[in-house]
C-alpha positions as CSV (number, residue, x, y, z in Angstrom):
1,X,91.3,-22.7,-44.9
2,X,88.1,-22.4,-43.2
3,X,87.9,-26.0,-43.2
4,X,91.0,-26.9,-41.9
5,X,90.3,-24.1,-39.0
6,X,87.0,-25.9,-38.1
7,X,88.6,-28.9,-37.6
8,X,91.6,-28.1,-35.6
9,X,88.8,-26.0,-32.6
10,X,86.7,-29.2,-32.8
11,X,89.1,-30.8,-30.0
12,X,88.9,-27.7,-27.7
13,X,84.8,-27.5,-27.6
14,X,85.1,-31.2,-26.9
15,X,87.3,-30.4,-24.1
16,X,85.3,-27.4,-22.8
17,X,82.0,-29.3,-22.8
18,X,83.4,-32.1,-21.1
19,X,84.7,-30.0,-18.0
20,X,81.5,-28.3,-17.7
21,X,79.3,-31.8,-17.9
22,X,82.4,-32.7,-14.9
23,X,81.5,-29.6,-13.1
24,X,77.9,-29.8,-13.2
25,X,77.9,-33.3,-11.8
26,X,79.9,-32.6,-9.3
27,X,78.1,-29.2,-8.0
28,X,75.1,-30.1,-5.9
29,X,71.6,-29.1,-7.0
30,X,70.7,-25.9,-5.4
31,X,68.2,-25.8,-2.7
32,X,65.1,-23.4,-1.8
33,X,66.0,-21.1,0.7
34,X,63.1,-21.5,3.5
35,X,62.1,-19.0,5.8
36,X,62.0,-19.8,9.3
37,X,59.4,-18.6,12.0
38,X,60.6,-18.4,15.3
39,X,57.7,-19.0,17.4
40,X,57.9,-17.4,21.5
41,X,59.1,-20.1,24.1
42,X,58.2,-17.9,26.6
43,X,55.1,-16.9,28.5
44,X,56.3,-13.4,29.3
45,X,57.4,-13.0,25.4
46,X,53.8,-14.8,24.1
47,X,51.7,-12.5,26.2
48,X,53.7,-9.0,24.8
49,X,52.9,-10.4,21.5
50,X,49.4,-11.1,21.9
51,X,49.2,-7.1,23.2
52,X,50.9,-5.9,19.9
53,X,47.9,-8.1,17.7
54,X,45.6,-5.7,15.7
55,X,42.4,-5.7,17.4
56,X,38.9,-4.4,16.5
57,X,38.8,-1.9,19.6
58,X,42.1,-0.5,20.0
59,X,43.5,0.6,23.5
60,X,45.4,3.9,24.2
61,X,48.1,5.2,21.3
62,X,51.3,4.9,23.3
63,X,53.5,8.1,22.5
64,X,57.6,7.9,22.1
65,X,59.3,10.8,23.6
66,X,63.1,11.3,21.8
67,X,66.1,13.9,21.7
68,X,67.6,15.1,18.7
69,X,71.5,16.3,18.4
70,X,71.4,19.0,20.7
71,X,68.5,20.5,22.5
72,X,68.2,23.5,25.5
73,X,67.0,23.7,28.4
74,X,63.5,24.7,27.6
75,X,63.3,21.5,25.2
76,X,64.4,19.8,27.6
77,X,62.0,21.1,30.3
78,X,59.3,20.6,27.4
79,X,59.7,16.8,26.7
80,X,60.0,15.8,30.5
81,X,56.5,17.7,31.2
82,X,54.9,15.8,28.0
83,X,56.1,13.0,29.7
84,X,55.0,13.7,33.1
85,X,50.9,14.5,31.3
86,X,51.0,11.3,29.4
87,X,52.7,8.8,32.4
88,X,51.2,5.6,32.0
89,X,51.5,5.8,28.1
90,X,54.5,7.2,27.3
91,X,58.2,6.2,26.9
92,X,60.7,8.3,27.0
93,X,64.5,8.0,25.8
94,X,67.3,10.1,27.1
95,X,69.9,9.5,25.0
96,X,70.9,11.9,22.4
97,X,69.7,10.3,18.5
98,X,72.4,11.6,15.4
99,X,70.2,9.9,12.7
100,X,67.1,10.7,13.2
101,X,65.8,13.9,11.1
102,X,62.2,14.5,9.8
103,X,61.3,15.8,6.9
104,X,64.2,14.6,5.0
105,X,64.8,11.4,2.7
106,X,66.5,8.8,5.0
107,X,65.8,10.6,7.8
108,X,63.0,8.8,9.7
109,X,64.4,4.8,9.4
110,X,65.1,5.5,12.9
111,X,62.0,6.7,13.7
112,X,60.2,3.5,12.4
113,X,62.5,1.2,14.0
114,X,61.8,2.7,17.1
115,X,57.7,2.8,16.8
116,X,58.0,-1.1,16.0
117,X,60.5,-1.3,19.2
118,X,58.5,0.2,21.4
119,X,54.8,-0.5,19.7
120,X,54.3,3.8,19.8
121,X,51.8,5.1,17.2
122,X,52.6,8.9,18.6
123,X,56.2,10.2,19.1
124,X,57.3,14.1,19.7
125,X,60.9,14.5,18.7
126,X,62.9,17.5,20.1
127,X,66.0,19.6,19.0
128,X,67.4,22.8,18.8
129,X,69.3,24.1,15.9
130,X,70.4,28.0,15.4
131,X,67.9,28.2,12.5
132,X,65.3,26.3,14.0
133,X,65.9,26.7,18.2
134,X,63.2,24.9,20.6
135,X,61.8,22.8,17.8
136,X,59.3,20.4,18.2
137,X,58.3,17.4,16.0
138,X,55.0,15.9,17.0
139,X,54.1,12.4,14.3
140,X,52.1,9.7,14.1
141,X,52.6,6.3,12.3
142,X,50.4,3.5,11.0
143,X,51.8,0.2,10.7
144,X,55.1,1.2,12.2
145,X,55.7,3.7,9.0
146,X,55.4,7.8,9.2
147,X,51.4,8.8,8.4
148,X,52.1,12.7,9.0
149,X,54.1,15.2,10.6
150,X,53.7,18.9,12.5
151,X,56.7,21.0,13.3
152,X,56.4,23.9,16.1
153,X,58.9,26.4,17.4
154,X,58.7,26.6,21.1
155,X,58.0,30.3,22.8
156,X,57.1,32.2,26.1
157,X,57.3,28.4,28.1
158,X,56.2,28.4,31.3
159,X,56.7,25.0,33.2
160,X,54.6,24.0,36.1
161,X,56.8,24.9,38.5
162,X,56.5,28.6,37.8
163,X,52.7,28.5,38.7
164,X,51.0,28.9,42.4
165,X,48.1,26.8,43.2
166,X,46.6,24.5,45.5
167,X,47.4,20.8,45.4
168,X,44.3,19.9,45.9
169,X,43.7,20.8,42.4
170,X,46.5,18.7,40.5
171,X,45.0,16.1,37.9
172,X,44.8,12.9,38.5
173,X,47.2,10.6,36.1
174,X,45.1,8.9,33.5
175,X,41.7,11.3,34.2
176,X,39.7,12.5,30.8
177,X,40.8,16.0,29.7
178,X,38.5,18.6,27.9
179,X,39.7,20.8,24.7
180,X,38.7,24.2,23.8
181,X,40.2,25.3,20.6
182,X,39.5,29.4,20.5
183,X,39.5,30.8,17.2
184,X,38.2,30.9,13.5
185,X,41.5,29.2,12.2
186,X,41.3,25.9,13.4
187,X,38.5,25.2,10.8
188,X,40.0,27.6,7.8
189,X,44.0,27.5,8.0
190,X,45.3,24.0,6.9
191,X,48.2,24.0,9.3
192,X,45.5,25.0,12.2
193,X,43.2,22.3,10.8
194,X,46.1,19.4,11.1
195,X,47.4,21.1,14.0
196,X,44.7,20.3,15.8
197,X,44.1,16.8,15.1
198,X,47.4,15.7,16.4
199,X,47.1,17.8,19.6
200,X,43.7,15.1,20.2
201,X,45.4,12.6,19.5
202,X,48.2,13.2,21.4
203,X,46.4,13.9,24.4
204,X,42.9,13.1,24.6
205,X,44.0,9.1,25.5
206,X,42.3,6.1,25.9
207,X,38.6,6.0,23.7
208,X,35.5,5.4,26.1
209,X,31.8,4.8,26.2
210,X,31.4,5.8,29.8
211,X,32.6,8.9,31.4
212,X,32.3,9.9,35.4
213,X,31.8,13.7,35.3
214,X,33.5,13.6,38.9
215,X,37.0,12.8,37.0
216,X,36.9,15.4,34.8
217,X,39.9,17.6,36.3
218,X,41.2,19.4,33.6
219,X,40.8,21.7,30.1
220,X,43.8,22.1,27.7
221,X,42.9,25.6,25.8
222,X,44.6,25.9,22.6
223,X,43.6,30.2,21.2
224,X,44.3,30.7,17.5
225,X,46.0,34.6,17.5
226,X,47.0,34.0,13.8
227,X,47.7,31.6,11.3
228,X,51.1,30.3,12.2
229,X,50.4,30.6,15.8
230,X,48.5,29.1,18.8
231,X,48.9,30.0,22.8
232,X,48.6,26.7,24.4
233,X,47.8,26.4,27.9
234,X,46.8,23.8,30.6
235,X,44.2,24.4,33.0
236,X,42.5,22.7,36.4
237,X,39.1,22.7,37.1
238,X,37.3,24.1,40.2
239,X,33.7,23.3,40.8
240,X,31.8,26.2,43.3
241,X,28.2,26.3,44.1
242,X,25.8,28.1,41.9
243,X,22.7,27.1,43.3
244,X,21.4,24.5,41.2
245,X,22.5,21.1,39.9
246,X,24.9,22.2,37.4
247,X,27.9,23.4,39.7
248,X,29.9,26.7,38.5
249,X,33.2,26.1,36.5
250,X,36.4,28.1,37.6
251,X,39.4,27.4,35.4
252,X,43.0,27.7,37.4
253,X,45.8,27.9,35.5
254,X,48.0,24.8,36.0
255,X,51.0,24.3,33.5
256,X,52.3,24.0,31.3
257,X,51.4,26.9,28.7
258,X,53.4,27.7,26.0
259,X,53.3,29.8,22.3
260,X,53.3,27.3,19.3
261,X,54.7,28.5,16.4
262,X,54.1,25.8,13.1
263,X,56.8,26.0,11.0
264,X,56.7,22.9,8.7
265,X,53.9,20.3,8.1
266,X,53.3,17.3,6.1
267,X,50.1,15.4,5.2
268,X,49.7,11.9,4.8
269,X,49.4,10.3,1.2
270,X,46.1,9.5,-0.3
271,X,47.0,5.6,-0.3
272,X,48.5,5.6,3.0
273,X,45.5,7.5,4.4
274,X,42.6,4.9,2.6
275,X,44.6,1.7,3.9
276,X,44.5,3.8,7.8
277,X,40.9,5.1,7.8
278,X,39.7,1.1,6.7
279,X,37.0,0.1,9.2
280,X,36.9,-4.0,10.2
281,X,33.3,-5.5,8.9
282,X,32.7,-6.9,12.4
283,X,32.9,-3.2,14.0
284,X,30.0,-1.9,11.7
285,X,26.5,-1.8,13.1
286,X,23.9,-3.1,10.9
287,X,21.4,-0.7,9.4
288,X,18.2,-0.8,11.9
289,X,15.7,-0.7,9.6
290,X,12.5,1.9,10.2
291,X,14.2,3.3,12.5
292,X,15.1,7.5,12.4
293,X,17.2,10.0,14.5
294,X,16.4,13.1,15.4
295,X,18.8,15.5,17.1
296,X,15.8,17.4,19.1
297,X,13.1,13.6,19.6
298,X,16.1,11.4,19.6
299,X,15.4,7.9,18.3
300,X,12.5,7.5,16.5
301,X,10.7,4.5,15.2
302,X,7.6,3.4,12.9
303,X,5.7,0.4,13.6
304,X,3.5,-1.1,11.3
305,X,-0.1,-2.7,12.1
306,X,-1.6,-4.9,9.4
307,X,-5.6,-4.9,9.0
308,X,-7.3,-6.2,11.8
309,X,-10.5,-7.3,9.8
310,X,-12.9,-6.7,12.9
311,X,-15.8,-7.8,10.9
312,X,-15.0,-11.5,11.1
313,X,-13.3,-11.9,14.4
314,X,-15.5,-13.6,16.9
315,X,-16.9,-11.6,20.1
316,X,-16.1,-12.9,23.2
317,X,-19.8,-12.1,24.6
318,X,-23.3,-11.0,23.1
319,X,-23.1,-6.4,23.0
320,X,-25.7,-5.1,23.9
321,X,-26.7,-3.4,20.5
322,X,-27.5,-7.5,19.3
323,X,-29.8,-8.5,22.1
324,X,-32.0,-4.8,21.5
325,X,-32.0,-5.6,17.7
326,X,-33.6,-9.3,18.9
327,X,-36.0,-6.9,21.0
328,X,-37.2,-5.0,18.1
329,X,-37.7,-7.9,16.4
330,X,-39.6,-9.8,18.8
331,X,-42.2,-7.0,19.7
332,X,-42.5,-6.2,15.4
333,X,-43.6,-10.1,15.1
334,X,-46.3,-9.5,18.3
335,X,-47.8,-6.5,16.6
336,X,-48.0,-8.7,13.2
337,X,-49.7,-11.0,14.9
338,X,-49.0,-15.1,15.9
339,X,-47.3,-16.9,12.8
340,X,-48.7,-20.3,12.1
341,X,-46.9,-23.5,13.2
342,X,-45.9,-25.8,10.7
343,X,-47.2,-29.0,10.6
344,X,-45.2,-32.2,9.8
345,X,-46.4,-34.2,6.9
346,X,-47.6,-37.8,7.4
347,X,-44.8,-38.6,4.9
348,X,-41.7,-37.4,6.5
């Protein structure tokens, strides 16, 4: 039986390996998919590009400005004045964003699509939520991905509108601000401690090597009243007369000032952070060798002097030490009487 059973299923593996030799001649061999690079054909397009290239001294962090699902009035009032103190660097979308939420999984796609957008490394995102109301979220990304996160609760705003002064005293747009951070937390308290390092970011701009101590116009003060919170407040600068080359500092109260409560915060990963703080080889300064600084003498240098070996270098005229030694001599050979000449031999 099992004979017989072999025999009559021969015929239909013939037949099946026939139709798949068929089909595989007639299917065409498959082909690698190659990826195509679109290259600009447009001057406007190839110059925007060029900007977005990493470069070894980076220009000012551009900072995205969004609303969440709902936000108030005092958000609202919050975002626009942001804008307003970071002008030339800052964009700012009106339209109300549904899929954006940081802090949770899934959340921030939205986020990153728009840092690569807009090429922003800074963005503050604002909503208002009955468990969370006048929320702030102020980032920062790397590579177009989420580095960290700060979350603040909005309270006793005051806009610049609700403050008198004269308008000779406004800021300039793009001048250098100062910071004064007030308090013992900013260098214990974690949240303080992060806290602080996006507020610099955030607004101390573009990174120089000169500064005109004319332009500075302004001092953001940021005092520490207790762990979770910080009184932040904008000030001008008046210069008076004090009598002697340093002039006296009065600080006027500008706008706008505000409580900052941190509610949530989140720290960049260990990875992400290495590949972030990486420095470019061309930006390092070589070691100076024998050279020292000194916070009091400043720079400081040694220089060293091989041996001079006076004994054999030739003097350029006679000292007088050799001619009164040739004196001495002289008058010694007088007082010993004339030597005898010698005679030449008949010989020589």
């Amino acid at each position: 039986m099992s004979v017989r059973s072999n025999m009559q299923m021969s015929p239909v593996d013939d037949e099946e390996k026939w139709s798949l030799q068929s089909h595989l001649a007639r299917s065409k061999p498959i082909e690698p998919i190659m990826m195509k690079i679109k290259t600009p054909k447009n001057g406007r397009i190839k110059r925007e590009i060029e900007k977005r290239v990493p470069k070894l001294v980076e220009t000012g962090k551009k900072t995205l400005i969004l609303h969440g699902t709902k936000t108030s009035s005092v958000l609202n009032s919050v975002l626009t004045e942001i804008y307003h103190l970071k002008k030339e660097n800052a964009i700012k979308y009106s339209r109300r964003n549904v899929d954006i939420r940081p802090f949770e999984s899934g959340g921030e796609t939205s986020l990153e699509f728009f840092s690569l957008k807009t090429d922003c490394s800074l963005f503050v995102f604002g909503s208002h939520s009955k468990k969370r109301p006048n929320n702030l979220v102020i980032g920062r990304a790397f590579d177009h991905h989420i580095y960290d996160l700060v979350e603040i609760g909005v309270e006793n705003y005051n806009s610049m509108n609700s403050f008198s002064y004269d308008k000779k005293l406004a800021p300039q747009i793009g001048s250098k601000p100062f910071f004064a951070f007030v308090g013992e937390g900013f260098e214990s308290v974690e949240e303080l401690k992060h806290l602080k390092e996006i507020l610099l970011d955030l607004f101390h701009g573009e990174v120089v090597t000169n500064l005109n101590l004319a332009g500075l116009d302004r001092v953001y003060v940021c005092t520490a009243t207790s762990s979770k919170k910080v009184l932040f407040t904008h000030c001008a600068l008046r210069l008076k007369k004090s009598g002697t080359i340093v002039p006296r500092m009065e600080l006027v109260e500008f706008g706008p000032s505000m409580d900052m409560v941190v509610r949530r915060h989140r720290l960049p990963d260990d990875s992400l952070r290495k590949e972030a703080m990486k420095i470019a080889p061309e930006s390092t300064k070589k070691k100076e060798k024998n050279v020292t600084k000194d916070a009091i003498q400043g720079k400081i240098g040694k220089i060293y002097i091989p041996d001079q070996k006076v004994g054999s270098v030739a003097l350029p005229h006679k000292a007088k030490g050799v001619k009164r030694e040739r004196r001495e001599a002289k008058m010694k050979d007088e007082a010993n009487g004339p030597r005898e000449k010698k005679h030449k031999h008949p010989s020589e």
